[in-house]
N, C-alpha and C positions, 0 to 999 in steps of 0.2 A: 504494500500500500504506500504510496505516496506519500509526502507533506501533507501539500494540500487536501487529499484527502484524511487523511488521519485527523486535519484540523475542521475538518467539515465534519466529521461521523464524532469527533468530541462535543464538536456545538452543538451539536442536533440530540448530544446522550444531555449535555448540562440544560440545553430549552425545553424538551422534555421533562428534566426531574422539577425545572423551575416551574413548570406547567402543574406539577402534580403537587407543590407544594403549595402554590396558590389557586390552588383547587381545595385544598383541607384545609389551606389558611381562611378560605372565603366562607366554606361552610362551618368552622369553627364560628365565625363572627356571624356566619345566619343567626346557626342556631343562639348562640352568647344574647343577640339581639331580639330573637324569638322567646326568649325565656324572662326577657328582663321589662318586655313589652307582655308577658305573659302575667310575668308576676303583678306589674304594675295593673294589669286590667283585674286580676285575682283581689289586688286589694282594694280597689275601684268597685270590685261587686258587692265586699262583703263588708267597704265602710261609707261607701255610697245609692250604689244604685239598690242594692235589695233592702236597706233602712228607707231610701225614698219611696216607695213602693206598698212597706207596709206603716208610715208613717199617712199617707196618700188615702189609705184603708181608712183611716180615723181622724181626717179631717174637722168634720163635724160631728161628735159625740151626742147620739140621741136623734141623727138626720130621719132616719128610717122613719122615728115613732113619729117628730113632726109632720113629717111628711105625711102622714094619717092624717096629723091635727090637720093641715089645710085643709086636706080632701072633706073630711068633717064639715068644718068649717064655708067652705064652697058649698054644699051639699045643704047645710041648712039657710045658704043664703046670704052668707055674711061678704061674698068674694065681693063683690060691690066696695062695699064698707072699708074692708081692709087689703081694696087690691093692689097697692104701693108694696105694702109688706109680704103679700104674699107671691108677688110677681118677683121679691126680690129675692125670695128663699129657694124659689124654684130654680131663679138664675144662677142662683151660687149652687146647688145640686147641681145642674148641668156642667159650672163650672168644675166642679172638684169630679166630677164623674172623667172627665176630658183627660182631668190631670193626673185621675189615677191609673185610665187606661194610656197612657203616653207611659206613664211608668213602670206597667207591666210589657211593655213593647221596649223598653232598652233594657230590660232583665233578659227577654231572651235573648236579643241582638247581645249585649253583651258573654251571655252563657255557649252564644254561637261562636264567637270571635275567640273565647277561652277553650272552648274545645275544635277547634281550628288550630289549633296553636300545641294541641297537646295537653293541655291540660285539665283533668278531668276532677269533678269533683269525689269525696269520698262516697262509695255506694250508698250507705244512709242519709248524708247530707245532701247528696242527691238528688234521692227518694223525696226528701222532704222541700226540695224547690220543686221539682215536678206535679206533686201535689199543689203546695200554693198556686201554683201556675193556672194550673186545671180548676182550680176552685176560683182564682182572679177571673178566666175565662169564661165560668158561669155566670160569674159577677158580673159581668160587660151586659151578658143579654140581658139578667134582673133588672140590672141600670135602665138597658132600653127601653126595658118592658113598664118599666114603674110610669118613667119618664112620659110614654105615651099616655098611661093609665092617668096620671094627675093634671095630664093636659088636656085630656077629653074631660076629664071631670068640670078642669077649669071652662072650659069653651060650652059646657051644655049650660053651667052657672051663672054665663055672661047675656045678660039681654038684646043683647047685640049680636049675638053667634045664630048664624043659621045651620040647619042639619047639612046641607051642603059644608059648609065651614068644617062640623066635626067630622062627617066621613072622610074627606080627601085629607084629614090630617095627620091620621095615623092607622095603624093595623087594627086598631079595636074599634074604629068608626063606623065601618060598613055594618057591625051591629047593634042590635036593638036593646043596649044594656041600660036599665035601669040607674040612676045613680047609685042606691045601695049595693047594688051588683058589680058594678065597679067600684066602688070603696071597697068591697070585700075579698075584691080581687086586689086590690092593692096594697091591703095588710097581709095578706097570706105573700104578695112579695115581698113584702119587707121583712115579712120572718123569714123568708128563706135568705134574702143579704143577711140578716145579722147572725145566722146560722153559718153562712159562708165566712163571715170575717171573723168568726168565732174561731173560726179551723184553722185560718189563716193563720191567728196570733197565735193561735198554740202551735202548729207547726214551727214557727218563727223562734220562739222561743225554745221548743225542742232544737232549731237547728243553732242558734249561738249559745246554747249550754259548750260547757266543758270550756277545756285549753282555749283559751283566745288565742291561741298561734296561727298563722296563715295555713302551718303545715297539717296544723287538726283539720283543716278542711279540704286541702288538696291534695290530688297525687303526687303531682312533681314537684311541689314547693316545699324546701328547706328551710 
């Protein structure tokens, strides 16, 4: 073999090893950067987004039972009388309903991104965000459900609402329900929300018992 070639087949062995080295130097620093973006989102879930979430839940302490009282309240007459305050309790329900479902939609976006990443939570504590999850998810529809309920209550209370008005306005307007009938239908949701947020908080509480350590809650965090 020649010079020149000897000094070509050595360049070509040292670009190569160079090649291979920053090949493992690169995905050393993925991963390094995959874990440190992991951990930071690890403790982004468990001291941000899932306390926003179930603090979200309890809002308004007692919303549900109010929420009766208006209906009641509409129902015997009074929506006239006190419709300032009661147009504004309804609006804050809508508002805190909004707020809580936004905050069940970046638990999982977050829980998505965490386990993207490799990182998974402990099988129990797991179990125990899946469930919240599943029970926040009922919750959205009761939300709905309530929501239309206290709005046709309100619109058949108003002298001014015509039937045309309460039909197109929601899913329970096309029938012929009684006001008591929808009052009753709207306490029996409110016990099923405070039954859900019941589960909720004990869930929750089951899941931040023990070792406050990152690593009591994940698999790969140290």
């Amino acid at each position: 073999m020649s010079i020149p070639d000897w000094i070509s087949a050595t360049s070509d062995v040292v670009m190569a090893g160079s090649a291979i080295i920053g090949v493992l130097y690169a995905k050393k620093w993925f991963n390094q950067v995959i874990n440190e973006e992991g951990t930071k989102l690890s403790l982004k879930l468990l001291e941000q987004t899932f306390p926003d979430l179930i603090e979200s839940l309890n809002k308004r302490p007692g919303q549900h039972q109010y929420l009766s009282f208006i209906a009641d309240e509409c129902i015997k007459g009074n929506y006239i009388n006190n419709k300032e305050t009661l147009d504004w309790f309804i609006d804050e329900f809508i508002s805190n309903a909004k707020e809580f479902k936004r905050h069940r939609v970046d638990l999982l976006i977050c829980m998505g991104a965490l386990e993207r990443r490799g990182f998974n939570l402990l099988a129990k504590k797991k179990s125990l965000v899946i469930h919240i999850l599943a029970a926040c998810a009922s919750l959205e529809i009761l939300l709905d459900e309530a929501y239309d309920l206290i709005s046709l209550i309100r619109i058949k209370s108003s002298a001014s609402s015509t039937m045309f008005d309460v039909m197109r306005h929601n899913r329970y307007g096309s029938n012929d329900y009684d006001s008591d009938t929808l009052l009753q239908m709207l306490k029996g949701k409110c016990v099923e929300m405070d039954n859900l947020q019941s589960e909720c908080y004990r869930d929750y509480t089951e899941f931040v018992s023990g070792d406050p350590h990152i690593s009591s809650f994940f698999l790969k965090v140290k």
